[in-house]
mmCIF file of the N, C-alpha and C atoms, coordinates in Angstrom:
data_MODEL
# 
_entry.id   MODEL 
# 
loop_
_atom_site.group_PDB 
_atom_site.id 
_atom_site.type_symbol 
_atom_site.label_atom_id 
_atom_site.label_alt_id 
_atom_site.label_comp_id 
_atom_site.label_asym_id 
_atom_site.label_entity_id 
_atom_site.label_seq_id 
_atom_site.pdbx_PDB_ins_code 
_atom_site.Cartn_x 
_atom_site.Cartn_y 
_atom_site.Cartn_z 
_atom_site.occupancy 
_atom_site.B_iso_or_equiv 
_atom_site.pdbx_formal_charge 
_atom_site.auth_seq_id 
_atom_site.auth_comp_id 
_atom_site.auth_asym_id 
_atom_site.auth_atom_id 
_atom_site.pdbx_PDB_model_num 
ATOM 1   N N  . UNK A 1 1  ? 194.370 39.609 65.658 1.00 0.00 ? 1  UNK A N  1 
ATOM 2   C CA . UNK A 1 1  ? 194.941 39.307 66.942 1.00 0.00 ? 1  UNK A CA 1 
ATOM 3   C C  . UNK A 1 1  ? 193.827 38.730 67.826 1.00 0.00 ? 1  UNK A C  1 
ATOM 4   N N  . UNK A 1 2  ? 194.343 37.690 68.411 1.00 0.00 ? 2  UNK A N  1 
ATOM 5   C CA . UNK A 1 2  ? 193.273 37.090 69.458 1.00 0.00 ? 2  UNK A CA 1 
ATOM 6   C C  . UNK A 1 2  ? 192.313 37.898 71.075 1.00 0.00 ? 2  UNK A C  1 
ATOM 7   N N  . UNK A 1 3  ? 191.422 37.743 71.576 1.00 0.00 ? 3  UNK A N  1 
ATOM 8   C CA . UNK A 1 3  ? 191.104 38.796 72.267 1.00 0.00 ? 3  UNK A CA 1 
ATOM 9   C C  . UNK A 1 3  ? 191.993 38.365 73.489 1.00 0.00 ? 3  UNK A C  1 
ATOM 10  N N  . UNK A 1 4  ? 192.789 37.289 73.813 1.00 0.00 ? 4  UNK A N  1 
ATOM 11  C CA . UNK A 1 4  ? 193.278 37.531 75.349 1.00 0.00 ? 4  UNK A CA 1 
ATOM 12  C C  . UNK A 1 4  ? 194.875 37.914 74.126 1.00 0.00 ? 4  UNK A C  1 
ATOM 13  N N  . UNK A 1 5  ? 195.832 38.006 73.495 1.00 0.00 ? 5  UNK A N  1 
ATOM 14  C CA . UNK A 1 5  ? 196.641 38.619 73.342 1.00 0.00 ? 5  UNK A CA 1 
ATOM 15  C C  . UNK A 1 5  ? 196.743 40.106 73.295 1.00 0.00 ? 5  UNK A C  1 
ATOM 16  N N  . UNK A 1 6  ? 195.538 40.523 72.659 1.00 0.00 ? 6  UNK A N  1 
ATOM 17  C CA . UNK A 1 6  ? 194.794 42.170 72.795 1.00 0.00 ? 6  UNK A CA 1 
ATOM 18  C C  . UNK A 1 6  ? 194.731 42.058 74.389 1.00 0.00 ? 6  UNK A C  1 
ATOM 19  N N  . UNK A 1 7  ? 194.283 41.733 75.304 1.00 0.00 ? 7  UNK A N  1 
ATOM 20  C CA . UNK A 1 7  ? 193.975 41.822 76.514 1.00 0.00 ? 7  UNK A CA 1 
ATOM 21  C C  . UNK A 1 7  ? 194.950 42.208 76.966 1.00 0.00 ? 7  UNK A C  1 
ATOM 22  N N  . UNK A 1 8  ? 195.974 41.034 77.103 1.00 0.00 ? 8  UNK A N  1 
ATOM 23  C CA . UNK A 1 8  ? 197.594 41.302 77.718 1.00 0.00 ? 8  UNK A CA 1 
ATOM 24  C C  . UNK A 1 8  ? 198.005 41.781 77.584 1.00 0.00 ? 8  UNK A C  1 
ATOM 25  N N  . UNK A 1 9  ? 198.347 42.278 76.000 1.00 0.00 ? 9  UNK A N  1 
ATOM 26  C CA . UNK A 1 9  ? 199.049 43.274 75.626 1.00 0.00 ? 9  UNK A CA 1 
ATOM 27  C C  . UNK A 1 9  ? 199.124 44.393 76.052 1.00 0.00 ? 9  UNK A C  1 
ATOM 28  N N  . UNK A 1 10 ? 197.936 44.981 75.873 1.00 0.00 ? 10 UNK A N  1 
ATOM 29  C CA . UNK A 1 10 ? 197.186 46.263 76.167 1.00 0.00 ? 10 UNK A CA 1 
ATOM 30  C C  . UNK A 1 10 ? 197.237 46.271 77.451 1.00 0.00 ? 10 UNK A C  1 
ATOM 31  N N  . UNK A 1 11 ? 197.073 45.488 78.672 1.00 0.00 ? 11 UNK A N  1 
ATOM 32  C CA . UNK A 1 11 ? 197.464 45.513 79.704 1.00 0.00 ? 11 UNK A CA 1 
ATOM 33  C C  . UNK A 1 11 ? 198.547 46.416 80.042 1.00 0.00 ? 11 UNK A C  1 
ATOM 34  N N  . UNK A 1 12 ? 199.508 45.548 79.232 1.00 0.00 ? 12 UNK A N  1 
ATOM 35  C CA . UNK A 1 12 ? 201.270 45.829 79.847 1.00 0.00 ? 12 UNK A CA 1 
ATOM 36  C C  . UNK A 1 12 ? 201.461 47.106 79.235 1.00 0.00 ? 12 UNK A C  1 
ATOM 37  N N  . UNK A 1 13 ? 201.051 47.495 78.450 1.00 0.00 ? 13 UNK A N  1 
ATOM 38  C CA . UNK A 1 13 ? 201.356 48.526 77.900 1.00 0.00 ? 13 UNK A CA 1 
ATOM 39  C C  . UNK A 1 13 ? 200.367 49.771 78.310 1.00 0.00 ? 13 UNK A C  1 
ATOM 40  N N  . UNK A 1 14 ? 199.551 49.811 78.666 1.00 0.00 ? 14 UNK A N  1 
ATOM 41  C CA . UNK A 1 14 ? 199.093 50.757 79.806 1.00 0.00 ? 14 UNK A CA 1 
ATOM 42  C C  . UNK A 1 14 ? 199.128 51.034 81.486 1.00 0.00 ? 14 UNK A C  1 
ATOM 43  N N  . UNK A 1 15 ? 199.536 49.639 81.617 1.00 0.00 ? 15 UNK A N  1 
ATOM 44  C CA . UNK A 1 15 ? 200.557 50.078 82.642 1.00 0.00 ? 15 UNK A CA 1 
ATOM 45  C C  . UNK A 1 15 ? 201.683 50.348 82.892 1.00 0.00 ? 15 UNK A C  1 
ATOM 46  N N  . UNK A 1 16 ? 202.737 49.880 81.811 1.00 0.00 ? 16 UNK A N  1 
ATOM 47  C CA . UNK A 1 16 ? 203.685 50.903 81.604 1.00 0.00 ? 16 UNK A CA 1 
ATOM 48  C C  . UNK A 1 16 ? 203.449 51.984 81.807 1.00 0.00 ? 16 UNK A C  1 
ATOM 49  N N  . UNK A 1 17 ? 202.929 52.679 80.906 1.00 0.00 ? 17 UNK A N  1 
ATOM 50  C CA . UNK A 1 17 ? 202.386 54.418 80.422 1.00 0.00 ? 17 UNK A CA 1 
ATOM 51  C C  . UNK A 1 17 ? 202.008 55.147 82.028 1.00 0.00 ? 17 UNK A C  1 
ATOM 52  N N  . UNK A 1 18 ? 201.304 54.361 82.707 1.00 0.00 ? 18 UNK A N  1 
ATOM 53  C CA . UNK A 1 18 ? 200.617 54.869 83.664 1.00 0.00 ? 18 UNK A CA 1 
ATOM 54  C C  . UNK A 1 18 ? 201.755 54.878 85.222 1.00 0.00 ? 18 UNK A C  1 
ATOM 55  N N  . UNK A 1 19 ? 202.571 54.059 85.118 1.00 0.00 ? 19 UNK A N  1 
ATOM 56  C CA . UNK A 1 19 ? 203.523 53.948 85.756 1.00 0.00 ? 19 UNK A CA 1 
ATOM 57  C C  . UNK A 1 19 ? 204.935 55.124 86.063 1.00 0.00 ? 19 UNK A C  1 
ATOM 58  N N  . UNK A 1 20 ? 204.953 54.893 84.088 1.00 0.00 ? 20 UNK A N  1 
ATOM 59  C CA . UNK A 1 20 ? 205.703 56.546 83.807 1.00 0.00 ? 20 UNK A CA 1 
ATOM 60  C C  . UNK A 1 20 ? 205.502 57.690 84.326 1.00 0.00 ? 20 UNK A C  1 
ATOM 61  N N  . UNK A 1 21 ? 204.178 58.196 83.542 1.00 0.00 ? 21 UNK A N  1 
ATOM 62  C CA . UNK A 1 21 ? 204.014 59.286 83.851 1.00 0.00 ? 21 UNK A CA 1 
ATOM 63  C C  . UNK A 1 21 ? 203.524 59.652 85.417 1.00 0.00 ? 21 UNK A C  1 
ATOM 64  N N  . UNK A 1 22 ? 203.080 58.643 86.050 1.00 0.00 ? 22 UNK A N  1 
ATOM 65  C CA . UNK A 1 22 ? 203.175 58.348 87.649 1.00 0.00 ? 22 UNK A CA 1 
ATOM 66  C C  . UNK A 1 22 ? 204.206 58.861 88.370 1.00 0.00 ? 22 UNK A C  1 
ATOM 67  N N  . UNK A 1 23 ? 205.274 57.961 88.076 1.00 0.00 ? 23 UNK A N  1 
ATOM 68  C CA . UNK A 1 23 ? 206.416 58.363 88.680 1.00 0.00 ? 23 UNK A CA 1 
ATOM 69  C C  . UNK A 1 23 ? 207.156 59.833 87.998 1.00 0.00 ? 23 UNK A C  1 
ATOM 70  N N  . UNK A 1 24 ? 206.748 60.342 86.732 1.00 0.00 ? 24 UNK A N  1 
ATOM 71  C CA . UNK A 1 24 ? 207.483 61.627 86.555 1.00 0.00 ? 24 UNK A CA 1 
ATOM 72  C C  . UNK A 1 24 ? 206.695 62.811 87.443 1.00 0.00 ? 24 UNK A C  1 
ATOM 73  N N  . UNK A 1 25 ? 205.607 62.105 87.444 1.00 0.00 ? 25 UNK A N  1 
ATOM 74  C CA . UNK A 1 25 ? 204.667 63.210 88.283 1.00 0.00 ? 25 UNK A CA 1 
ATOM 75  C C  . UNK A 1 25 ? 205.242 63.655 89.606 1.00 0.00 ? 25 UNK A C  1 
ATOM 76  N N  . UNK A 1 26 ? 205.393 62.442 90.094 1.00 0.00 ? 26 UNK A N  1 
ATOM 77  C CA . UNK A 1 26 ? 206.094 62.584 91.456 1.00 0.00 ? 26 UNK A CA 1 
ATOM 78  C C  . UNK A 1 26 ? 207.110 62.594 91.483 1.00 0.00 ? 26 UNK A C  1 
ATOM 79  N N  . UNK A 1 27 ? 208.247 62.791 90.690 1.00 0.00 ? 27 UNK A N  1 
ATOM 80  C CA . UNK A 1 27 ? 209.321 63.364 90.907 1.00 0.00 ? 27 UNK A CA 1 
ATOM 81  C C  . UNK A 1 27 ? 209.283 64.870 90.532 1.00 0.00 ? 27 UNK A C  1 
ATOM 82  N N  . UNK A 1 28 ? 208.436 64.994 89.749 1.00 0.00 ? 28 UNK A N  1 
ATOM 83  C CA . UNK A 1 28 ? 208.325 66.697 89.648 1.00 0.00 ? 28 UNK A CA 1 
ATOM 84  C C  . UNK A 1 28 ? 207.926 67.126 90.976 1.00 0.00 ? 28 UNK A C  1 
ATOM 85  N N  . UNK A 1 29 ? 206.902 66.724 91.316 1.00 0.00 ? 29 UNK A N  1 
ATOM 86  C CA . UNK A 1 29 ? 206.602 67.291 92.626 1.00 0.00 ? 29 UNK A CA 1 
ATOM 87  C C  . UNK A 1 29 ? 207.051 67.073 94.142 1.00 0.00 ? 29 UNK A C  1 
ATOM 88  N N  . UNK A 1 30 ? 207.851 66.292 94.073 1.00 0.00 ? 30 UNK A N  1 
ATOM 89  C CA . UNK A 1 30 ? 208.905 66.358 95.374 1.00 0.00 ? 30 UNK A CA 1 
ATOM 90  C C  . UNK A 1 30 ? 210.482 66.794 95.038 1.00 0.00 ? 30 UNK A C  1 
ATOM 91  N N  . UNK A 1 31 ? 210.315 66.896 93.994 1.00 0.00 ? 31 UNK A N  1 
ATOM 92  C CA . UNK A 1 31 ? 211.588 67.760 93.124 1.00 0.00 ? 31 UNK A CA 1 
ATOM 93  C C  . UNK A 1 31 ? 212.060 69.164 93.571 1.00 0.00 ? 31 UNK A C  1 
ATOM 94  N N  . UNK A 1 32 ? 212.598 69.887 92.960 1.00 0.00 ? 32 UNK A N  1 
ATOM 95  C CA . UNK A 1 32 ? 212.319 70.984 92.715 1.00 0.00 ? 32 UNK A CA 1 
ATOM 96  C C  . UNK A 1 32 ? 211.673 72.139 92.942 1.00 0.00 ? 32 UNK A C  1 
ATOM 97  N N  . UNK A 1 33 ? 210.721 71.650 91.992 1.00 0.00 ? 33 UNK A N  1 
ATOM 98  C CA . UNK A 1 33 ? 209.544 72.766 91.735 1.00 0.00 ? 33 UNK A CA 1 
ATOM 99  C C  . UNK A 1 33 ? 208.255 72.282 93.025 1.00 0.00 ? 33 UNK A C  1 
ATOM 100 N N  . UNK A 1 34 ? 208.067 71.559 93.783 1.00 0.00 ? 34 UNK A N  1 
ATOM 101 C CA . UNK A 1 34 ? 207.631 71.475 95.038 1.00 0.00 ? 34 UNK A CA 1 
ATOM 102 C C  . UNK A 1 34 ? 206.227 71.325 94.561 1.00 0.00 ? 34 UNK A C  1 
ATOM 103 N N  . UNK A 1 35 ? 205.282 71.215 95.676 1.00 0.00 ? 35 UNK A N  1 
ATOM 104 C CA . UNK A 1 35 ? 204.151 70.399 95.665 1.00 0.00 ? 35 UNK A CA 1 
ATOM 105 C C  . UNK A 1 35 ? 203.069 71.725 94.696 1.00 0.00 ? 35 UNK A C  1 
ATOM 106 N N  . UNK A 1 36 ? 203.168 72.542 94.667 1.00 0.00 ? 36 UNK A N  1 
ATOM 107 C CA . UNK A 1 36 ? 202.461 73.568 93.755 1.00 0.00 ? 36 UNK A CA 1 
ATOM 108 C C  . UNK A 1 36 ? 202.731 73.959 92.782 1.00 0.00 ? 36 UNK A C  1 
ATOM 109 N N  . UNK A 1 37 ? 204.364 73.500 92.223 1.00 0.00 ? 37 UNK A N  1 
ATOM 110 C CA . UNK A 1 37 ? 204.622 73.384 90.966 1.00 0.00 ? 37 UNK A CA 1 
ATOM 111 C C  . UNK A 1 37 ? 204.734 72.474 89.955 1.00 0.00 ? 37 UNK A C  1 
ATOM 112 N N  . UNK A 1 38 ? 204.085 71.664 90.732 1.00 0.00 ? 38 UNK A N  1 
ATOM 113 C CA . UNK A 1 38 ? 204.337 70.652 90.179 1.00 0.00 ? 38 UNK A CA 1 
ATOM 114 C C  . UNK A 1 38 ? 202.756 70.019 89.782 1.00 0.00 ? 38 UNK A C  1 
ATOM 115 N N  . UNK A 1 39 ? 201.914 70.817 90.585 1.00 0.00 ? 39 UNK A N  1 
ATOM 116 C CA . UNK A 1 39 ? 200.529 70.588 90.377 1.00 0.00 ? 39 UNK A CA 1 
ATOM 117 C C  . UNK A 1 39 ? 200.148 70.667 89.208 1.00 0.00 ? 39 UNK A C  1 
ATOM 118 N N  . UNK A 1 40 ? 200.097 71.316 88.306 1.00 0.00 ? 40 UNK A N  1 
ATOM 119 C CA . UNK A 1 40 ? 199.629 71.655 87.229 1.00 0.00 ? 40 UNK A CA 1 
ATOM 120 C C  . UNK A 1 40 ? 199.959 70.377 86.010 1.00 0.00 ? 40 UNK A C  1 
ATOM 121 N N  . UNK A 1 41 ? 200.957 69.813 86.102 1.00 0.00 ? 41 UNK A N  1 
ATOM 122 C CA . UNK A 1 41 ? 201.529 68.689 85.679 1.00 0.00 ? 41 UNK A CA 1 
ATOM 123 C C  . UNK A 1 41 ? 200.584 67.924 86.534 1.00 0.00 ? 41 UNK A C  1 
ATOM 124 N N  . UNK A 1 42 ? 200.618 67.761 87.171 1.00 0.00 ? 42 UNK A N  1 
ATOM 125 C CA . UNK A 1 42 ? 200.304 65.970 88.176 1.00 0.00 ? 42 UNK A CA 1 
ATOM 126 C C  . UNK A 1 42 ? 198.712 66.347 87.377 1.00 0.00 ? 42 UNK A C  1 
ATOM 127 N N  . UNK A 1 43 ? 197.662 67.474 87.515 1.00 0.00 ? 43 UNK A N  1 
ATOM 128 C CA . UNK A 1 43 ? 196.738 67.305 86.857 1.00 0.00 ? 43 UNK A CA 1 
ATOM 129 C C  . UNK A 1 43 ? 196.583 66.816 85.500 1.00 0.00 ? 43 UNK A C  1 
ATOM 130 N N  . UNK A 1 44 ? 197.307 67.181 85.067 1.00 0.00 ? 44 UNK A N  1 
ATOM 131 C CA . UNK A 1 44 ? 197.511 66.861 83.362 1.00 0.00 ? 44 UNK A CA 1 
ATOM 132 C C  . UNK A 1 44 ? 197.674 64.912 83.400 1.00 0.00 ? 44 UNK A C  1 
ATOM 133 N N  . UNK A 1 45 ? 198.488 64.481 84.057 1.00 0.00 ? 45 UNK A N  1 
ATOM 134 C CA . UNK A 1 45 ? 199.093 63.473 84.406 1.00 0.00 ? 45 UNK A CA 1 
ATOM 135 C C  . UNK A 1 45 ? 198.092 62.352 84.423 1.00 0.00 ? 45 UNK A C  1 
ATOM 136 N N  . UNK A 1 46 ? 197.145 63.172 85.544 1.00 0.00 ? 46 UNK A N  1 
ATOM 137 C CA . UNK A 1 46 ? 196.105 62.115 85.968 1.00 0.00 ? 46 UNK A CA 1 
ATOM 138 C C  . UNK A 1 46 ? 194.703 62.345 84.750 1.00 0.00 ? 46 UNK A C  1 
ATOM 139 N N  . UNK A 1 47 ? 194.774 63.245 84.008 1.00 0.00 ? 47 UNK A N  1 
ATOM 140 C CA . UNK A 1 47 ? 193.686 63.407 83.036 1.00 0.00 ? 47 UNK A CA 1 
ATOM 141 C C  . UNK A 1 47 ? 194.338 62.298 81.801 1.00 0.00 ? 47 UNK A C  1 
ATOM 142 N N  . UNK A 1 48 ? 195.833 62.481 81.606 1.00 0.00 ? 48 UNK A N  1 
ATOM 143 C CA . UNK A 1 48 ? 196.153 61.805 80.573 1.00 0.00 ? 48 UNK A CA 1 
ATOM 144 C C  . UNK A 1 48 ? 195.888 60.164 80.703 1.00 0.00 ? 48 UNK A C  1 
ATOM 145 N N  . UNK A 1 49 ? 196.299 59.940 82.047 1.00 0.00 ? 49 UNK A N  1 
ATOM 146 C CA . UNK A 1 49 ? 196.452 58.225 82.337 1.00 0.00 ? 49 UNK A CA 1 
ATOM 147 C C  . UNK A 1 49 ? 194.750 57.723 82.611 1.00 0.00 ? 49 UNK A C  1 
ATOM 148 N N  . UNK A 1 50 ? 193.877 58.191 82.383 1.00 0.00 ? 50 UNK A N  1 
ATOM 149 C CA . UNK A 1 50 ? 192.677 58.804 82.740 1.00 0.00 ? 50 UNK A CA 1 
ATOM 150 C C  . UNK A 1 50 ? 192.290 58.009 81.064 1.00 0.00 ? 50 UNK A C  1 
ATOM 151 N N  . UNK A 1 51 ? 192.315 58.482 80.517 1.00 0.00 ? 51 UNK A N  1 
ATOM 152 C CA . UNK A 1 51 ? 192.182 58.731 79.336 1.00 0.00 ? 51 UNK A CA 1 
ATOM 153 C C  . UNK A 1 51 ? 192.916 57.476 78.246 1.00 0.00 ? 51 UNK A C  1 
ATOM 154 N N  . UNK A 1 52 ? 194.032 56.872 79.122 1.00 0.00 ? 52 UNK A N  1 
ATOM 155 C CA . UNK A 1 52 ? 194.815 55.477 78.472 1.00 0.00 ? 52 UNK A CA 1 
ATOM 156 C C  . UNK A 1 52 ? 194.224 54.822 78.830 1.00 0.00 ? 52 UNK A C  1 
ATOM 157 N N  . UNK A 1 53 ? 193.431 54.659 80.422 1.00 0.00 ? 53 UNK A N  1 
ATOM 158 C CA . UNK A 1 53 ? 193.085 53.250 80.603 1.00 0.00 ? 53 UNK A CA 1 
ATOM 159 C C  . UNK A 1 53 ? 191.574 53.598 79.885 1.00 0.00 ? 53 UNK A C  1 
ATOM 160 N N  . UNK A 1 54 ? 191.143 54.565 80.165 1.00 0.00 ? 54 UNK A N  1 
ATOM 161 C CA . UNK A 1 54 ? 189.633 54.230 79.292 1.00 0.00 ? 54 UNK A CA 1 
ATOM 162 C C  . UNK A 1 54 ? 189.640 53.685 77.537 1.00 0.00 ? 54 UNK A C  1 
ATOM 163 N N  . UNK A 1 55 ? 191.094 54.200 76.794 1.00 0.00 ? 55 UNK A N  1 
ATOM 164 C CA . UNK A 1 55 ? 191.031 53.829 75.717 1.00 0.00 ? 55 UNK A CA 1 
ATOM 165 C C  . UNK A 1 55 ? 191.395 51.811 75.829 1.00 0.00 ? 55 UNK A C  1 
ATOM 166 N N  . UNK A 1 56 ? 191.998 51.550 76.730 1.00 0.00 ? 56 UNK A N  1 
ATOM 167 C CA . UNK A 1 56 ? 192.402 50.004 76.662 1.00 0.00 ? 56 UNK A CA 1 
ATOM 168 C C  . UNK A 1 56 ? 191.237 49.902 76.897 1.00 0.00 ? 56 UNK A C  1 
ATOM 169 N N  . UNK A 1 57 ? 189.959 50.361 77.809 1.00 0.00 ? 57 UNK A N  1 
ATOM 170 C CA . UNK A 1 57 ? 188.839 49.438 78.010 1.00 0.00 ? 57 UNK A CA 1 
ATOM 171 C C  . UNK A 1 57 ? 187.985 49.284 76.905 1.00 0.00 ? 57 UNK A C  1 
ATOM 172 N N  . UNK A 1 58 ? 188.171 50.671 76.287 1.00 0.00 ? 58 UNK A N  1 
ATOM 173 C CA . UNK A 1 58 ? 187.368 50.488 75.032 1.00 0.00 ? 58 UNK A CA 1 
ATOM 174 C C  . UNK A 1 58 ? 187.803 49.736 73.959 1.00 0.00 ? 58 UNK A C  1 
ATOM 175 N N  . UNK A 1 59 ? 189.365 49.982 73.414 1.00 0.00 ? 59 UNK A N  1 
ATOM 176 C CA . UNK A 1 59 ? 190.266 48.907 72.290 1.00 0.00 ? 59 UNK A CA 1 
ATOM 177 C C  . UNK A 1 59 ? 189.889 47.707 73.027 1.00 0.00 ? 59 UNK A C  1 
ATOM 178 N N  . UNK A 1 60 ? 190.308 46.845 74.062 1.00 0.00 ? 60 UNK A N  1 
ATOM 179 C CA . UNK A 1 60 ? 190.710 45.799 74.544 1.00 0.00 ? 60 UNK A CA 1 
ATOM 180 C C  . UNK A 1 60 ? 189.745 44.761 75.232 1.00 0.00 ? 60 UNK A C  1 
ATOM 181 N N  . UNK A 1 61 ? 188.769 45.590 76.302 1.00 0.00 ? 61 UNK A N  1 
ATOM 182 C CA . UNK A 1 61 ? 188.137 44.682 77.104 1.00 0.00 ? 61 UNK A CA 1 
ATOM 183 C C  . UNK A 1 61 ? 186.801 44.843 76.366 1.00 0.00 ? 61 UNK A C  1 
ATOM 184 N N  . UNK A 1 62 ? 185.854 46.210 76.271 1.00 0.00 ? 62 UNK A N  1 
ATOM 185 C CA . UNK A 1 62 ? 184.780 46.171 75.711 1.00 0.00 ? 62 UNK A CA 1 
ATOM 186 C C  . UNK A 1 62 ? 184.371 45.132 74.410 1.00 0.00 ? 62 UNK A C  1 
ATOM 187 N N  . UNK A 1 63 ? 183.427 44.338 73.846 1.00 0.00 ? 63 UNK A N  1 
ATOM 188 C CA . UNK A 1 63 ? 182.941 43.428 73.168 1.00 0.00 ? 63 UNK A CA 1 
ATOM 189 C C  . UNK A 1 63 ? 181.923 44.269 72.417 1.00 0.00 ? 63 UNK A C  1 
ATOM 190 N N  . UNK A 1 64 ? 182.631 44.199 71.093 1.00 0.00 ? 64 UNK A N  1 
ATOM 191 C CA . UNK A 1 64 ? 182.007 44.776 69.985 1.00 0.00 ? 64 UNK A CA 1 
ATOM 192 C C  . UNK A 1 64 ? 180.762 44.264 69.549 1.00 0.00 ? 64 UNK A C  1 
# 
């Protein structure tokens, strides 16, 4: 695969991901279960999306 199709790709598809679990975050926590139940999730949330974009920088942008 070419490096700007890897680029794009990987783009869209981590911002998808990051978008998701974004917005589930915050519907948990203006939900329901309210801003302290929802904490424990939103941490997880932001460690996970944390963790996608560092893998696109490493798959995608970094130069082997």
């Amino acid at each position: 695969m070419s490096y700007l199709v890897k680029l794009v790709m990987g783009l869209i598809g981590t911002a998808l991901l990051v978008t998701f679990v974004g917005g589930l975050s915050h519907s948990i926590s203006t939900g329901f279960a309210g801003f302290w139940g929802g904490f424990p999730f939103m941490v997880i949330a932001i460690l996970v999306c944390g963790m996608a974009i560092y893998d696109y920088w490493d798959e995608c942008v970094r130069k082997k």
